[in-house]
PALO-411004 format. One record per residue (C-alpha): residue number from 0; residue in one letter; x, y, z. Coordinates in steps of 0.02 Angstrom, whole numbers. Layout:
// PALO-411004
> NUM;A;X;Y;Z
...
END
This chain:
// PALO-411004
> 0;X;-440;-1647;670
> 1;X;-542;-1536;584
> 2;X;-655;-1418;713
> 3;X;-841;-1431;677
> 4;X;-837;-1234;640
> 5;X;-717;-1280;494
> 6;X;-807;-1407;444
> 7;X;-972;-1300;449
> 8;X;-887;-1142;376
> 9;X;-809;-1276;205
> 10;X;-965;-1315;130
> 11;X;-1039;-1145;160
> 12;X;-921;-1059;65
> 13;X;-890;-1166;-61
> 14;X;-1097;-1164;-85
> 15;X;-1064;-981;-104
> 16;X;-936;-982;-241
> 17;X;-1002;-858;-381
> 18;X;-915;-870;-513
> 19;X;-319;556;20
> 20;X;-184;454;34
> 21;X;5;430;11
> 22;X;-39;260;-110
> 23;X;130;225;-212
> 24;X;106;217;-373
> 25;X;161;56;-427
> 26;X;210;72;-633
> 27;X;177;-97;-716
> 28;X;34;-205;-702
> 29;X;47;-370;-622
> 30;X;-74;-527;-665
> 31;X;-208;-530;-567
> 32;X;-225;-665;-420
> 33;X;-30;-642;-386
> 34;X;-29;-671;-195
> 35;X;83;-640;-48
> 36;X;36;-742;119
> 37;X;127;-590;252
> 38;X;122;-598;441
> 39;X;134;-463;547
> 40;X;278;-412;635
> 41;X;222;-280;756
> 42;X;63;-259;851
> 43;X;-18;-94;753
> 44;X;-182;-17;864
> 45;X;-284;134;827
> 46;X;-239;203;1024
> 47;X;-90;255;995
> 48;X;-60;247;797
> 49;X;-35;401;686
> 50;X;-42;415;500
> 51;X;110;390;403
> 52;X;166;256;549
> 53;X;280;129;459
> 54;X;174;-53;450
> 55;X;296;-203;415
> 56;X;255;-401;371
> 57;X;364;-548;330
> 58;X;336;-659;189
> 59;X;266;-833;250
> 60;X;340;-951;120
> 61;X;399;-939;-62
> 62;X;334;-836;-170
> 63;X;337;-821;-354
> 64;X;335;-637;-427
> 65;X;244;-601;-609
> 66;X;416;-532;-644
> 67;X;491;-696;-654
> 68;X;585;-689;-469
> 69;X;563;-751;-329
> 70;X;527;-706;-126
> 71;X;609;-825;6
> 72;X;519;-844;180
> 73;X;556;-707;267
> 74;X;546;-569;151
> 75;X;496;-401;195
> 76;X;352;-305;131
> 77;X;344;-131;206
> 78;X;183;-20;187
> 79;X;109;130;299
> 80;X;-29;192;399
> 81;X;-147;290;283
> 82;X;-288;344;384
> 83;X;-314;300;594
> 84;X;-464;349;718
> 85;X;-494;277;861
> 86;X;-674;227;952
> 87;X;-781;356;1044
> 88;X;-953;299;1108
> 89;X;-1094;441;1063
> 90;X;-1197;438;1194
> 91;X;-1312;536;1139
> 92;X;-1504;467;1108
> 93;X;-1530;365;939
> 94;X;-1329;405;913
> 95;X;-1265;321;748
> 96;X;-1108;263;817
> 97;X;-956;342;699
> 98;X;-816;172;689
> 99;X;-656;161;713
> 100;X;-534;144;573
> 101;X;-374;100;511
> 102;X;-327;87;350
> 103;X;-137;17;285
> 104;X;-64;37;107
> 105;X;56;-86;68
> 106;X;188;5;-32
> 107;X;344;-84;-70
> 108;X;438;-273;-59
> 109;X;617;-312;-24
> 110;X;677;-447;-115
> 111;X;868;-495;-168
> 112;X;854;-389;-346
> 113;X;811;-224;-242
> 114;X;647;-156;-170
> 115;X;510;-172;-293
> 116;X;350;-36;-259
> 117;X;200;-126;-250
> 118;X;-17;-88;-240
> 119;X;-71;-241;-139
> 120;X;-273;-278;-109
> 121;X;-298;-388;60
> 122;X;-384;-533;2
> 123;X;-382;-613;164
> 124;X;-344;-562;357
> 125;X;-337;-683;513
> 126;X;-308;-635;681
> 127;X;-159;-679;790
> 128;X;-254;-834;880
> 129;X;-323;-905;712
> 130;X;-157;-890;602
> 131;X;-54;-978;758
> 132;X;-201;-1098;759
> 133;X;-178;-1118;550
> 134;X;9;-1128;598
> 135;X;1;-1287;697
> 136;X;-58;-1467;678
> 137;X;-195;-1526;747
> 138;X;-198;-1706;821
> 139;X;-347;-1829;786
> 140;X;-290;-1936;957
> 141;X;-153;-1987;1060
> 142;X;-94;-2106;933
> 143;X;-78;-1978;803
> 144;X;100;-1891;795
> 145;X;105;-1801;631
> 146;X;-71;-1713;640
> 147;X;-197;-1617;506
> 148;X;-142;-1443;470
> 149;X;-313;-1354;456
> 150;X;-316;-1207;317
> 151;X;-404;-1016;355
> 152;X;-560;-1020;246
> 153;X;-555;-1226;238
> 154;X;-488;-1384;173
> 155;X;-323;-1468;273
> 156;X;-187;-1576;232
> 157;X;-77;-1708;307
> 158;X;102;-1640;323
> 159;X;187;-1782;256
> 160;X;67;-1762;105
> 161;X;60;-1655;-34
> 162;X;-130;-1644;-66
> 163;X;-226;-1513;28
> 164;X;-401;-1579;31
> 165;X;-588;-1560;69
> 166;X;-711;-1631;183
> 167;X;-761;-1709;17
> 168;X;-603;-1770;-40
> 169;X;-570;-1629;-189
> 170;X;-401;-1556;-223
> 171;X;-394;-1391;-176
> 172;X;-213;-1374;-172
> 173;X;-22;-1435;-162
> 174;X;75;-1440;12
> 175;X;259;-1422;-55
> 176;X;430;-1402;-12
> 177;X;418;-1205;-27
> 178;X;250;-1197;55
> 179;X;63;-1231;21
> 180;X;-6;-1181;-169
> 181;X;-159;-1180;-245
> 182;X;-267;-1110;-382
> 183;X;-390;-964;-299
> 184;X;-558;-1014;-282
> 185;X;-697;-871;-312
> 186;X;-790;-820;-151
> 187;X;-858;-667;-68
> 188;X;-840;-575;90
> 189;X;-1006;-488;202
> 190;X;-1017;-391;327
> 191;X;-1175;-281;383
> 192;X;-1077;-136;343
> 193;X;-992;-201;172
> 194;X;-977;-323;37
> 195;X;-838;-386;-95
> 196;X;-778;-532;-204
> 197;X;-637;-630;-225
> 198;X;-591;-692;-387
> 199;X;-507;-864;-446
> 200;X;-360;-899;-521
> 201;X;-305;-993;-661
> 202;X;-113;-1023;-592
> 203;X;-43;-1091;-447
> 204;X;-12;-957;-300
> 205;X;49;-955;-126
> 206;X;-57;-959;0
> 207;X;27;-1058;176
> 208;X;-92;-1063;303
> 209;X;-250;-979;199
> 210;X;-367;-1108;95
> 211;X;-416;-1054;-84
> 212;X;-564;-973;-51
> 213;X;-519;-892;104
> 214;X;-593;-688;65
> 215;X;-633;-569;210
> 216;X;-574;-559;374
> 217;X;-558;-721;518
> 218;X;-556;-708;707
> 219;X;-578;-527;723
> 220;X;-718;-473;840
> 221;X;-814;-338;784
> 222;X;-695;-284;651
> 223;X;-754;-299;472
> 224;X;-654;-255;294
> 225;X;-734;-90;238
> 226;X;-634;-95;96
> 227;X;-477;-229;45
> 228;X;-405;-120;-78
> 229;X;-458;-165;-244
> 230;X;-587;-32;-272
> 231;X;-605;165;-271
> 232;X;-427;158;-164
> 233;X;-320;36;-266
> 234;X;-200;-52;-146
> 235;X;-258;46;21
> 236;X;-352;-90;146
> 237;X;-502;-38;277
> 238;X;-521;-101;415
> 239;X;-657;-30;546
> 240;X;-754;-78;705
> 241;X;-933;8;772
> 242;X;-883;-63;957
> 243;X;-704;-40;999
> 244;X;-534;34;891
> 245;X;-464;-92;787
> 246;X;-294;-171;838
> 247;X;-222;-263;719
> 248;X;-81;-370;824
> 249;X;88;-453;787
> 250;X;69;-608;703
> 251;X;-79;-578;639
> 252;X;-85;-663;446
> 253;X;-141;-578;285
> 254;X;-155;-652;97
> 255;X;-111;-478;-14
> 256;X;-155;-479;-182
> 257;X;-42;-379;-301
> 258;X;-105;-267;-454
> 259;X;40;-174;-474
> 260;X;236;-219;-451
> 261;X;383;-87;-523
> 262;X;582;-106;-487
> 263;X;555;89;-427
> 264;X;556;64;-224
> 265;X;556;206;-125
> 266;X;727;268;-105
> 267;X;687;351;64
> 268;X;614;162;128
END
């Protein structure tokens, strides 16, 4: 059953649709909109973090590479922290608090031809609660046994179906045997401290538990995307928070974005 703050947050954002740092260099340029759904595998938070800290994620379903191959579930992609400080009120009258940070550079996947470098933007970021809530069915009533898998961002789908769906009924997407694809939707992410846009897509990409116009970050309180890597710090994501240091834990979800993909991994990785 879809929540009424889905069901709220669907029509709003489809309403909205308009049309120093150790980054590797990635050496050919991928398509835009080529996307990796990741999860987390370790809890990573600001307390006790340090730059250069190793970051790792697991591929959520199948994904197709602009290459021509392919990542099974399970893959690893591998990254680093770039840039870490953790929360210290300012008490001092009229104070401007200074926020906490953490930003992550995605740097390289491991897939059955070799490790590939990547740059990777973050198109999208869920918490732990809100991917495992993605991640599960949920059950209209008692006589219901299969469920409606609810998507990050909106729309859901029946898992013996293979449309992923609307509150109005549209196709938004495919549920498959490798996983959920869709073509991206345009939307846009705000905060009070920043803005950006997501753009569509013209072909199909993975996406497993995030909807097509999923952009910005879900479930995290008080921590907004300063930056998701696609601007002055290609590949390098922001993520900050004015009231407490960011934490970032395992099994959290993220939809990366890639612009750049080269067979040169880093040999020390």
């Amino acid at each position: 059953m879809i929540s009424k703050r889905n069901s709220l947050l669907l029509p709003m954002l489809f309403s909205s649709l308009i049309y120093p740092c150790g980054e590797t260099k990635a050496q050919d340029s991928a398509p835009p909109a080529t996307t990796i759904p990741v999860i987390f595998t370790k809890t990573v938070d600001v307390a006790n973090a340090h730059t250069g800290d190793p970051v790792i994620a697991k591929t959520m379903q199948e994904v197709k590479l602009p290459d021509g191959t392919s990542l099974p579930k399970g893959s690893t992609v591998r990254g680093h922290i770039v840039e870490v400080r953790a929360f210290s009120f300012d008490a001092t009258p009229y104070a401007v608090q200074q926020p906490s940070v953490l930003s992550i550079h995605f740097d390289q996947i491991l897939s059955k031809d070799g490790a590939k470098a990547i740059n990777a933007s973050v198109r999208a970021l869920a918490s732990r609660l809100t991917a495992e809530e993605a991640s599960s069915p949920h059950r209209t009533d008692e006589t219901d046994s299969v469920g409606t898998m609810v998507l990050i961002g909106g729309g859901s789908f029946n898992p013996l179906s293979k449309e992923v769906l609307t509150d109005a009924g549209d196709i938004i997407g495919y549920n498959r045997k490798g996983g959920v694809f869709a073509r991206l939707l345009p939307a846009e992410y705000q905060s009070p401290y920043s803005h950006f846009e997501c753009k569509g897509s013209g072909g199909e990409q993975s996406v497993a538990i995030f909807s097509p116009v999923a952009c910005g970050v879900y479930g995290f309180d008080s921590v907004y995307m300063a930056q998701n890597g696609s601007g002055e710090r290609p590949g390098t994501f922001r993520l900050e928070s004015r009231h407490r240091s960011v934490k970032v834990y395992a099994y959290s979800a993220a939809l990366l974005e890639l612009t750049g993909l080269s067979d040169h991994g880093n040999s020390d990785l």
